[in-house]
C-alpha angles and dihedrals in degrees: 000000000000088000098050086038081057090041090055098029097052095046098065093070096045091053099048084048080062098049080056085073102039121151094219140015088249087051090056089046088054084045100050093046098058082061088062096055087052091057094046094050086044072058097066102036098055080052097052087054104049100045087049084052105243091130150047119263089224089046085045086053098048098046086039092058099035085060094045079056097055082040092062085045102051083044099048087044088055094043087048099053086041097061092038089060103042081241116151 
């Protein structure tokens, strides 16, 4: 389960490196929402952990909430490019 939450976790961030050179803002759209998906499977993951007891609860709470976190962002950063470009 640590290496798919790696696998997942790190891959938020190397995806939304990618969006940064998007070719479009629809491209950075798709980009940013694969991120998504990453964060929602790093979701699952912490919570397998942590209800298999691997981890803390107070470990399970801090990651949890550091990933929320990247979640509002990827999500603000999508809304964002969305309004600038009259995109719905």
């Amino acid at each position: 389960m640590s290496k798919q939450i790696l696998k997942s976790g790190t891959s938020i961030g190397a995806n939304y490196c990618e969006a940064l050179g998007a070719e479009s803002p629809m491209d950075f759209i798709h980009k940013v929402a694969i991120s998504l998906k990453e964060a929602n499977e790093t979701f699952y993951w912490l919570d397998l952990l942590f209800s298999s007891n691997n981890i803390s609860q107070e470990r399970f709470e801090t990651l949890n909430m550091q990933v929320q976190e990247l979640y509002k962002m990827l999500n603000a950063s999508i809304y964002t490019i969305k309004k600038r470009n009259g995109i719905e």
